[in-house]
N, C-alpha and C positions, 0 to 999 in steps of 0.2 A: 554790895560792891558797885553795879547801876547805879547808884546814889552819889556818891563821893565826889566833890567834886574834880578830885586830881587821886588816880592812882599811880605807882610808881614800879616800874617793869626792871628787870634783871635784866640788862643788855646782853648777854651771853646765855641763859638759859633758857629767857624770856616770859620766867615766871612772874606772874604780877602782888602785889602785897598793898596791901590798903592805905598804910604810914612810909613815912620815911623812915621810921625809928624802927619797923617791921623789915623793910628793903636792907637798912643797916646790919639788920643780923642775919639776914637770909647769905648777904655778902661775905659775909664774915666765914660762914660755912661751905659755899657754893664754889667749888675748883672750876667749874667747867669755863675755861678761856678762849674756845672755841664749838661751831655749833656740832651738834653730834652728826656721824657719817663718815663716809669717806671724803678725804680733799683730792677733787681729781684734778684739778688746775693751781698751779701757781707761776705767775710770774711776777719778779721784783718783790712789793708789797701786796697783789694783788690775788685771793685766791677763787675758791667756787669748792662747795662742797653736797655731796650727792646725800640727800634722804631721804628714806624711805618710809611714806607716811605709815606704814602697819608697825615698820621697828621702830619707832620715835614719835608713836602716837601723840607722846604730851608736848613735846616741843610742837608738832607739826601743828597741831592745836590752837598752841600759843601763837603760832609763828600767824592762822590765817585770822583770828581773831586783832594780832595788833594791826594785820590790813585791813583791815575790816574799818580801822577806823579814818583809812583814808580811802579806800574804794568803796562808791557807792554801793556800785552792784554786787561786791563781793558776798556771798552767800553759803560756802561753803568753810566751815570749819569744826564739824564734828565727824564727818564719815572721812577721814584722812589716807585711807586704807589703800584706795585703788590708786594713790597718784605719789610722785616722786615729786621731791623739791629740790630747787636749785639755786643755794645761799650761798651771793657773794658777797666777802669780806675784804678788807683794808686790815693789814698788821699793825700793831708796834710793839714795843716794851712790853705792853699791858695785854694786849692777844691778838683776838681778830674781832677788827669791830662789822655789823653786818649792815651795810650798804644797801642790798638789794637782794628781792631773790623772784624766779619765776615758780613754778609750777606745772607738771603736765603727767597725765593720765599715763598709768604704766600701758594700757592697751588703748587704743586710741582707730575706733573703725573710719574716722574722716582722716585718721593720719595730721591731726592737732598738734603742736609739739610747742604751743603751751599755753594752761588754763589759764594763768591770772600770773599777771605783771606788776611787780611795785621798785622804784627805788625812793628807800625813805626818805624825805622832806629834807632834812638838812645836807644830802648829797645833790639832790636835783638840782638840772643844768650844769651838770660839770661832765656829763658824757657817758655817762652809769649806766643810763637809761640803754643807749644803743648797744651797750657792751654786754649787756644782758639779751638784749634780740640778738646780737653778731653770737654771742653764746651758744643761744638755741635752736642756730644753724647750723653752728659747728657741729653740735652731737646730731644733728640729723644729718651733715654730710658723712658722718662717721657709721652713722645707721646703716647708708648708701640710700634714703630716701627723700622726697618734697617734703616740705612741714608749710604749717599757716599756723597763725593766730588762733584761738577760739573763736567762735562772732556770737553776741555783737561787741563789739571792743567800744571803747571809754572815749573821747573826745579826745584825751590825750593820747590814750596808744594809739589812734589812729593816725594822730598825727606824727607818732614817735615812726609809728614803724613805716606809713608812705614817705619819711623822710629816710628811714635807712635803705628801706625797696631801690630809692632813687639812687643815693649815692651809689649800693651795691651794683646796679645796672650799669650804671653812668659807667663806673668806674673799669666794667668789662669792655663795653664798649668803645672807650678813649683807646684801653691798651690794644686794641685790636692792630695787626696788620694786615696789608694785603696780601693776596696770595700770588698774582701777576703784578709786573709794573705798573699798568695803566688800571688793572681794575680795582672794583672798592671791595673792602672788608666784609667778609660774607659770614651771617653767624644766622642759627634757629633759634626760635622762643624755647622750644626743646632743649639747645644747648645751653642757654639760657639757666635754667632750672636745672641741669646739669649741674653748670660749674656754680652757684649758686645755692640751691637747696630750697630754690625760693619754689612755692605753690603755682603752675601754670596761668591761675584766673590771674594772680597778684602779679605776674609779673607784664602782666595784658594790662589790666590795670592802670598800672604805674605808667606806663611807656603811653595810657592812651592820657593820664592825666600831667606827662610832661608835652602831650601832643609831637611826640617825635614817629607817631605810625602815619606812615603818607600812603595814597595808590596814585604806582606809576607805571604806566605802560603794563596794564593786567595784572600786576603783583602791589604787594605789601614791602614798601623799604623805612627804615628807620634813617632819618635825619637829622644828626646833630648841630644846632646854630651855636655862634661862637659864646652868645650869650649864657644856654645851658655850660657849657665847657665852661669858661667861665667861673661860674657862677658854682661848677663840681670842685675846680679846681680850691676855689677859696673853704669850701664847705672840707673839703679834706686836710688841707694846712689846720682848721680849727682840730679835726679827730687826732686827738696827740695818744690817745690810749687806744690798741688793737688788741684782737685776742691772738694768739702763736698758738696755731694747731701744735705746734711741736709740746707743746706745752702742758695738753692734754694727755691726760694718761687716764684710758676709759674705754670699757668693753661693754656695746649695749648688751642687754638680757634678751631671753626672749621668753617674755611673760605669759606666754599662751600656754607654752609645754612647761610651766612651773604651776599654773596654776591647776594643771592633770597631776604633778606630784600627792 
């Protein structure tokens, strides 16, 4: 199969076949219109479905192998066991087609909440990308804990997710009001990561690579120039797709005391 110079994958199962005339009759038998798991998000056409890499070993399989072949570093796709996947799809007519999906360790002692990131090639640049990090915050504010990335991350994630880190902050930050007439808007890095979910280092980070941490007068204050605002505000006109917590329907596990069963 190494060999070949074009193999031909089942979009929906993600079994692969050597021929086209092979893929042809694989189709012809294959119902599966959607990936297997549960779907714990939908909205509009957009869903996210939960799997479990020990109950859907062969998809899960499939699924890090065809990343495989666009992440360098990816490495991982035969012990699928310890980690959950998270495939989202686009509906039509035809099912669900799969866009993207992350990755992340059922137990996780750095509190990671997720191994490896992809959205496929012909969705990229259309906003997939961050809806899948805005994702993987969501079910960690859901958790009630911080998450981060795995490290070391890709050129691209890196630059995927300092670019959500930022709008995410930015965007707490604008809404903010004062608490008195005359004084300014008073927040912690702690509340920070609160309302957020983001990792304490990353949100340090982020705030030191927008250069908005100043020292004035013995303390640490955050200043936004008109420019940043600015410059939030148009980056957010572009995000036309959000996720709606409301939207999620999803109970984390607690894999510690399942793995004593």
């Amino acid at each position: 199969m190494v060999n070949l110079p074009c193999i031909y994958i089942c979009e929906f199962c993600l079994k692969y076949r050597k021929s086209r005339k092979c893929l042809e009759r694989h189709l012809a038998k294959c119902n599966l219109r959607h990936p297997p798991g549960n779907e714990i998000y939908r909205k509009e056409n957009i869903s996210f479905f939960e799997i479990d890499g020990r109950k859907n070993k062969v998809y899960a399989q499939n699924l890090c192998l065809l990343a495989k072949l666009f992440l360098d570093h990816k490495t991982l796709y035969y012990d699928t066991d310890p980690f959950l996947f998270y495939v989202m799809t686009v509906f039509d007519n035809r099912g669900f087609h799969i866009v993207g999906y992350f990755s992340k360790e059922k137990e996780s002692t750095e509190d990671y909440n997720v191994a490896c990131i992809l959205t496929m090639p012909p969705y990229q640049r259309k906003g997939y990308g961050k809806l899948l990090i805005e994702f993987s915050y969501e079910l960690s504010k859901f958790e009630g804990k911080t998450g981060s990335p795995e490290k070391p991350l890709s050129d691209l994630g890196l630059l995927s997710y300092r670019s959500y880190w930022a709008q995410t902050i930015l965007e707490i930050l604008m809404s903010m009001k004062p608490v008195g007439e005359n004084e300014k808007p008073q927040i912690t890095i702690n509340e920070i990561c609160e309302l957020t979910s983001i990792k304490k280092e990353d949100v340090i980070s982020t705030l030191q690579n927008l250069n908005l941490i100043n020292y004035y007068k013995g303390q640490y204050i955050i200043t936004l120039s008109k420019e940043i605002m600015q410059s939030q505000y148009k980056a957010m006109e572009t995000r036309k797709i959000r996720i709606d917590p409301k939207c999620l329907h999803w109970t984390p596990k607690d894999w510690g005391k399942r793995a004593k069963w």
